[in-house]
C-alpha positions in Angstrom: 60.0 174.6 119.2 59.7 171.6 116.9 62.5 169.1 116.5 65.0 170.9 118.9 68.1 168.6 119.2 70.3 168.2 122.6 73.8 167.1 122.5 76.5 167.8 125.1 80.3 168.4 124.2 83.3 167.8 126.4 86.9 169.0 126.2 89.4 169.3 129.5 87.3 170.7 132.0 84.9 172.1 129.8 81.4 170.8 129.1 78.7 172.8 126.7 75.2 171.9 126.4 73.7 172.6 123.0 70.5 173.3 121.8 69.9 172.9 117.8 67.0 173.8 116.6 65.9 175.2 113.1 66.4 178.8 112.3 68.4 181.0 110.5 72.1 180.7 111.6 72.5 182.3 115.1 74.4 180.9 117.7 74.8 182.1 121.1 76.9 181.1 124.1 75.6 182.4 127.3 73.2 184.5 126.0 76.0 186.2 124.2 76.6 185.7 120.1 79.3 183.6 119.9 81.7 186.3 117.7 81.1 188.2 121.3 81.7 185.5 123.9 85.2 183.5 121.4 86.8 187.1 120.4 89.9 184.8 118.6 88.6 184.2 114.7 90.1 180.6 115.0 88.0 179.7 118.1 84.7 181.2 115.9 85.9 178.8 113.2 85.8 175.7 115.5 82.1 176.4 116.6 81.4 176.9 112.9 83.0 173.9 111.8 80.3 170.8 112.2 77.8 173.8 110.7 80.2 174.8 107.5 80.9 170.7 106.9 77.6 170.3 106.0 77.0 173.4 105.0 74.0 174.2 106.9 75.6 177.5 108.9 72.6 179.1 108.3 70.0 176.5 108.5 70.3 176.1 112.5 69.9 178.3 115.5 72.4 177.0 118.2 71.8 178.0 122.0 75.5 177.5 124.0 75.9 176.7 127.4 78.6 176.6 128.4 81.0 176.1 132.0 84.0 175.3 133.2 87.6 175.1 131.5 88.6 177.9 129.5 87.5 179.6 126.4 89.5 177.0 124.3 88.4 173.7 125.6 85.0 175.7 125.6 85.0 176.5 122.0 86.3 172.4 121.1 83.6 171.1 123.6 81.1 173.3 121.6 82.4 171.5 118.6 81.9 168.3 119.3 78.4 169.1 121.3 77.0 171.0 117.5 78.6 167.3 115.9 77.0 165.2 117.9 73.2 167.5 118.0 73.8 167.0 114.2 74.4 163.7 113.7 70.9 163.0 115.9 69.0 165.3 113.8 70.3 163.2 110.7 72.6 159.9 110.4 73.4 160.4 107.4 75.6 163.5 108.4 77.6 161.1 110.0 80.4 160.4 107.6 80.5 163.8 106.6 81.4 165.0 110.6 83.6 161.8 110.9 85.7 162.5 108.3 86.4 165.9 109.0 87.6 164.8 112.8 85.0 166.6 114.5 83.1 163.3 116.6 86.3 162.9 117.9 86.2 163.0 121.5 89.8 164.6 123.0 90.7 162.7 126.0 93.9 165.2 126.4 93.6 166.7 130.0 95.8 167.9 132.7 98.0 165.3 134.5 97.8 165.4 138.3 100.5 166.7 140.5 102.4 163.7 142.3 103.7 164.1 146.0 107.6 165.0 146.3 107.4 166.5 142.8 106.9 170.3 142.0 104.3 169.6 139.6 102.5 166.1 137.3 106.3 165.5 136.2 108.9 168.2 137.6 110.7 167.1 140.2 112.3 169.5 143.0 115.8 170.1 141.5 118.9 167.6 142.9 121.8 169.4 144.2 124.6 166.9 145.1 126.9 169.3 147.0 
């Protein structure tokens, strides 16, 4: 395959690897299409996103793989991962993607538990008497 991009995309736990190359609009996570593997419509809309921005949906294959996290911070990491493989292919894309928010890397991620607390912030609850 000719001019097949890499990226990889991170959210939480989550990391994708993705694979753009030029086709005719399929994407697959896993070996799965990704309409099987996200079964919520707003998670398809967020792998579709950095595709429908520069309206190329069905100018690209993407191959998906995908670990860790769960199917959300799977589907945002596969956001960013199909931004960033697109922005390699072509710079000029690159205002497009940054203005719709979608090279933003999301830093949000669980907070660790502390000792003598129940959990990151909780503490045990105080009983005076």
């Amino acid at each position: 395959m000719e001019k097949q991009k890499n990226a990889v995309g991170r959210r939480k736990e989550a990391v994708t690897r993705i694979f753009l190359s030029k086709g005719s609009g399929k994407i697959t996570v896993n070996d799965k299409d990704y309409k099987e593997y996200f079964s919520l419509v707003y998670l398809q809309n967020q792998v579709e996103l950095p595709l429908k921005t520069v309206q190329s949906l069905d100018k690209f294959d993407v191959k998906i793989n995908a670990a860790g996290g769960g199917v959300k911070g799977q589907a945002e990491a596969a956001k960013l991962g199909i931004a960033r493989a697109l922005v390699e292919l072509n710079a000029e894309l690159r205002p497009l993607l940054k203005a719709a928010g979608v090279l933003k890397r999301d830093p949000r991620s669980v907070e660790r538990k502390k000792f003598g607390h129940k959990k990151a912030r909780r503490s045990y609850q105080f009983s005076k008497r």
